[in-house]
C-alpha positions in Angstrom: 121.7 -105.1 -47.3 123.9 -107.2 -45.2 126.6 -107.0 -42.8 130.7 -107.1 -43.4 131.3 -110.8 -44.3 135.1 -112.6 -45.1 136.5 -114.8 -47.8 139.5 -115.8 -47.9 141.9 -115.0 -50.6 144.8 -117.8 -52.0 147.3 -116.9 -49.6 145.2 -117.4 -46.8 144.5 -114.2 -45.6 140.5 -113.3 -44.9 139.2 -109.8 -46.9 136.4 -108.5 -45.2 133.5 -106.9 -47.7 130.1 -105.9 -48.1 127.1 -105.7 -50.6 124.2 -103.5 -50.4 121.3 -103.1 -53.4 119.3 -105.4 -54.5 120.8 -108.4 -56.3 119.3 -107.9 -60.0 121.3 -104.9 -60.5 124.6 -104.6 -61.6 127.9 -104.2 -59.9 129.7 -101.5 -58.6 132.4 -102.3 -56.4 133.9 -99.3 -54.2 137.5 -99.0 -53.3 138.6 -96.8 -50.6 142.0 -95.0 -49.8 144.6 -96.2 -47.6 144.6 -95.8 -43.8 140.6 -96.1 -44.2 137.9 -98.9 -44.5 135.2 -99.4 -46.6 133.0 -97.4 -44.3 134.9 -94.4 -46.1 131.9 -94.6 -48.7 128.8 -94.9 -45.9 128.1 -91.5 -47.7 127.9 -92.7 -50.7 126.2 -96.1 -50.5 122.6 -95.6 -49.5 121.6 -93.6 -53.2 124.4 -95.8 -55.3 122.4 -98.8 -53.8 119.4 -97.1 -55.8 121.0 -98.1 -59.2 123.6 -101.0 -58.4 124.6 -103.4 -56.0 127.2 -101.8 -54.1 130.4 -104.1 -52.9 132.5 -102.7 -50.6 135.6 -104.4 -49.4 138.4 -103.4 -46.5 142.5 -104.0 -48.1 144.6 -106.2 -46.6 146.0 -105.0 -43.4 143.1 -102.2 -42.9 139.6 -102.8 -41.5 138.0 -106.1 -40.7 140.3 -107.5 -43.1 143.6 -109.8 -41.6 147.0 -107.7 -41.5 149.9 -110.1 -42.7 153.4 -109.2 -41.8 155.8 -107.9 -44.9 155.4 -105.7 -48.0 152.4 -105.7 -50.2 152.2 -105.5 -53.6 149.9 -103.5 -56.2 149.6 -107.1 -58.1 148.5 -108.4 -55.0 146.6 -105.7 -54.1 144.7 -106.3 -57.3 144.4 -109.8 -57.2 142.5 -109.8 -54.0 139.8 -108.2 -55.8 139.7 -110.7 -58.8 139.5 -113.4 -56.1 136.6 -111.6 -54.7 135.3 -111.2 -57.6 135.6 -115.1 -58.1 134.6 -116.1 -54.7 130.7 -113.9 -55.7 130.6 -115.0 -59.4 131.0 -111.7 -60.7 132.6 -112.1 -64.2 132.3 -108.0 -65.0 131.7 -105.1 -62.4 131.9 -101.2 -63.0 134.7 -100.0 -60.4 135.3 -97.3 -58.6 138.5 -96.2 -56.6 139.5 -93.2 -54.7 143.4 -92.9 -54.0 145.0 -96.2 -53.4 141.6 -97.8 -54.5 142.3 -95.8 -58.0 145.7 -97.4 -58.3 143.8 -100.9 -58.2 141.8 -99.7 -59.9 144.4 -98.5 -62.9 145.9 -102.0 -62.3 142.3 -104.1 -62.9 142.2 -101.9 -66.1 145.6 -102.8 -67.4 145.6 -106.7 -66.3 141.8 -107.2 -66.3 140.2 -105.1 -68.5 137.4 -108.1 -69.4 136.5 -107.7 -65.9 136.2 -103.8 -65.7 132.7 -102.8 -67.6 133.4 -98.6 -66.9 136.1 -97.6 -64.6 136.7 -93.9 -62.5 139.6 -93.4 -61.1 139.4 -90.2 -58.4 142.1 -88.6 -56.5 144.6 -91.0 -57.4 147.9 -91.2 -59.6 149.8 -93.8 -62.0 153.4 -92.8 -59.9 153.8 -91.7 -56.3 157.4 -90.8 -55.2 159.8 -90.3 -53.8 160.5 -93.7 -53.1 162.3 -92.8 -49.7 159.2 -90.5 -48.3 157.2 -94.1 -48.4 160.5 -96.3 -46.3 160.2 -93.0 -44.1 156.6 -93.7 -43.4 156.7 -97.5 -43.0 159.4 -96.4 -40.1 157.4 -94.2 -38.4 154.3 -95.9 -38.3 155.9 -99.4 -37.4 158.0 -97.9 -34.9 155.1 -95.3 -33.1 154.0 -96.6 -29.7 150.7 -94.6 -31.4 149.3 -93.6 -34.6 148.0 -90.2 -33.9 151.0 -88.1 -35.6 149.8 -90.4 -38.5 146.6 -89.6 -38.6 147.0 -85.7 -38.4 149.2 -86.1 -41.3 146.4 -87.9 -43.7 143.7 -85.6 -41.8 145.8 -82.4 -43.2 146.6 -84.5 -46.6 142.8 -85.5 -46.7 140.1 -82.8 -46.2 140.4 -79.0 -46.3 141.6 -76.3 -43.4 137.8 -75.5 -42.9 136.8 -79.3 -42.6 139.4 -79.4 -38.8 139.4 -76.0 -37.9 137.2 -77.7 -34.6 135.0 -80.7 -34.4 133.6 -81.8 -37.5 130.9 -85.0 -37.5 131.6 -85.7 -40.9 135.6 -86.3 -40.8 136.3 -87.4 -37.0 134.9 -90.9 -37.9 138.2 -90.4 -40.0 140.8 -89.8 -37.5 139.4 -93.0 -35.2 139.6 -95.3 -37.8 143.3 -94.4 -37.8 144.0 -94.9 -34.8 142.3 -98.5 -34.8 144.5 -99.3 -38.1 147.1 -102.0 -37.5 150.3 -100.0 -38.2 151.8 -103.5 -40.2 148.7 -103.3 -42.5 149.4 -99.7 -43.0 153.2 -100.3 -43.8 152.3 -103.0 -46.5 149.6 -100.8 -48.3 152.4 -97.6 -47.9 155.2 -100.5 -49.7 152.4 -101.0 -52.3 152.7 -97.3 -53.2 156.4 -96.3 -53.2 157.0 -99.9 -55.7 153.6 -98.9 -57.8 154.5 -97.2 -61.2 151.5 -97.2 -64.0 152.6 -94.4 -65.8 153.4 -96.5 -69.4 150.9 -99.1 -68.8 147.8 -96.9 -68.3 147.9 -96.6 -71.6 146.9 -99.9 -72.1 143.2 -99.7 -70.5 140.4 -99.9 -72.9 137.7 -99.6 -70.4 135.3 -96.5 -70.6 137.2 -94.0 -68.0 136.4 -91.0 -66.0 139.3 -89.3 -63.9 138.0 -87.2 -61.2 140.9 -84.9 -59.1 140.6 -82.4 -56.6 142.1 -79.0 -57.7 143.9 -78.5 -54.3 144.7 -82.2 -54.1 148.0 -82.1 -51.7 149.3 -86.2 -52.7 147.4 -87.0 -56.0 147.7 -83.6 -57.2 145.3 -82.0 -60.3 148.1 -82.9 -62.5 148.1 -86.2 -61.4 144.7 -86.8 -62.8 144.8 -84.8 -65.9 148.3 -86.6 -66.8 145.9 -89.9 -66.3 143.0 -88.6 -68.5 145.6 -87.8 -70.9 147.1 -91.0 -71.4 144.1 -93.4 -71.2 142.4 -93.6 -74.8 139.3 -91.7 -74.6 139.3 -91.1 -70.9 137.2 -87.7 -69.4 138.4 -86.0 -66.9 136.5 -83.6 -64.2 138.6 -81.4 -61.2 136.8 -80.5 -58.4 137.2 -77.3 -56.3 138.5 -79.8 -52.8 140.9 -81.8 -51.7 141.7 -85.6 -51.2 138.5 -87.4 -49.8 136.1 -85.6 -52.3 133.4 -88.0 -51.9 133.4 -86.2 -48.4 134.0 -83.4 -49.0 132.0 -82.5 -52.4 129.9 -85.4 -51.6 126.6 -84.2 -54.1 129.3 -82.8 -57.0 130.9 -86.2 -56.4 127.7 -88.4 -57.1 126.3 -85.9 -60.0 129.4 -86.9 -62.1 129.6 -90.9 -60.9 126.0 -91.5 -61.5 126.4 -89.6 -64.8 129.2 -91.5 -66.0 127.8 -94.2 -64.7 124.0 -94.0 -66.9 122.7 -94.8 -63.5 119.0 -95.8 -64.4 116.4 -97.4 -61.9 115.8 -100.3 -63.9 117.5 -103.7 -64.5 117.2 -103.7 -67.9 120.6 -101.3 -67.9 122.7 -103.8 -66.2 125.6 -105.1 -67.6 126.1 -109.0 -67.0 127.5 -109.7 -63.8 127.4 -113.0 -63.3 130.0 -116.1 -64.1 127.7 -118.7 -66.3 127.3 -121.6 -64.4 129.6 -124.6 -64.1 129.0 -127.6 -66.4 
């Protein structure tokens, strides 16, 4: 295990990460949703690090990582985890996103796809519109003197009535990480959304896929997912009874079907080859 450490991407802005597991397994890197940081899968890590070497990373603009001013892109989005990925060696990872980490995710799979060993894509979509709900946002949250309206909104788009009818240990971690998000990093990832459109491409990715969605999904709604499962080749596709964040929320139906898809086995002999060969 070791703590959040930084590299620096080719535009000169430093991506905090993490990697927990033991180095001789192989590779699952985790991507989270926007407006949270790679503590988002804390949850999740300790029995994934059982099987595979977990790597965790925080987006641009969220997190420990740096915040540049402007729009983001998906492409760029994607490319700071193929630099990453780079910077470690890593030459072919599975990959896991939830939300915007699943749009990355679609992207490594389409403009990638010899870096992506088997790919799941949960609560996440290929299109999110309208484009003008996304400018709306940016406004709000860049001119807010606070981000707490913000955060009630993704606390009502992310877990269930149940989940913040009072205090809840589990999800209030949730609503403080908002409020520590730099409201210019949350912007950029919100421009990422409203210009991402996958919906002809995803057809494109070869990788192995599973599509998990939340059948009360509010944002990346159940049709989202099964309209992904259906136009990646081969892809399987599971809905959960939950919401947004279901690795929260449906945390031990969550990890059944990941490990499962996954052929999670306590033994290195399973890997897959993670490493870049050596430089002559």
């Amino acid at each position: 295990m070791t703590d959040t450490l930084h590299f620096t991407t080719g535009d000169s802005i430093r991506i905090a990460y993490r990697l927990d597991g033991r180095e001789d397994r192989p590779v699952l890197v985790l991507s989270n949703s926007i407006a949270t940081t790679f503590h988002m899968w804390d949850g999740q890590v300790p029995e994934l690090a059982r099987y595979f070497r977990v790597l965790r990373y925080d987006f641009r603009g969220h997190g420990g990582s740096d915040a540049p001013a402007g729009a983001y892109s998906l492409d760029r989005l994607g490319r700071d985890v193929l630099e990453l990925l780079d910077f470690l060696g890593l030459a072919r990872v599975h990959f896991l996103g939830l939300s915007l980490g699943g749009f990355v995710g679609q992207w490594l799979g389409i403009h990638a796809p010899e870096r992506i060993e088997r790919l799941i894509l949960s609560n996440t979509s290929p299109h999110l519109g309208p484009a003008s709900y996304f400018d709306e946002q940016i406004r709000n949250v860049l001119a807010a003197s606070n981000l707490s309206a913000t955060a009630d909104m993704f606390m009502r788009n992310w877990f269930p009535a149940s989940m913040l009818a009072g205090w809840n240990e589990t999800v209030a971690p949730f609503h403080v990480a908002i409020l520590a998000m730099s409201p210019q990093g949350l912007a950029g990832c919100f421009a990422a959304v409203r210009d991402a459109d996958l919906r002809r491409p995803i057809s494109l990715i070869t990788a192995p896929t599973l599509v998990i969605g939340g059948e009360d999904d509010k944002v990346t709604l159940a049709s989202h997912s099964e309209a992904i499962a259906a136009a990646i080749p081969g892809a399987e596709l599971l809905l959960l009874p939950g919401v947004h964040l279901l690795n929260v929320e449906q945390p031990m139906e969550f990890m059944e079907a990941v490990l499962g898809f996954l052929g999670a086995v306590p033994n290195s002999e399973a890997a897959v080859s993670n490493h870049l060969p050596a430089p002559c």
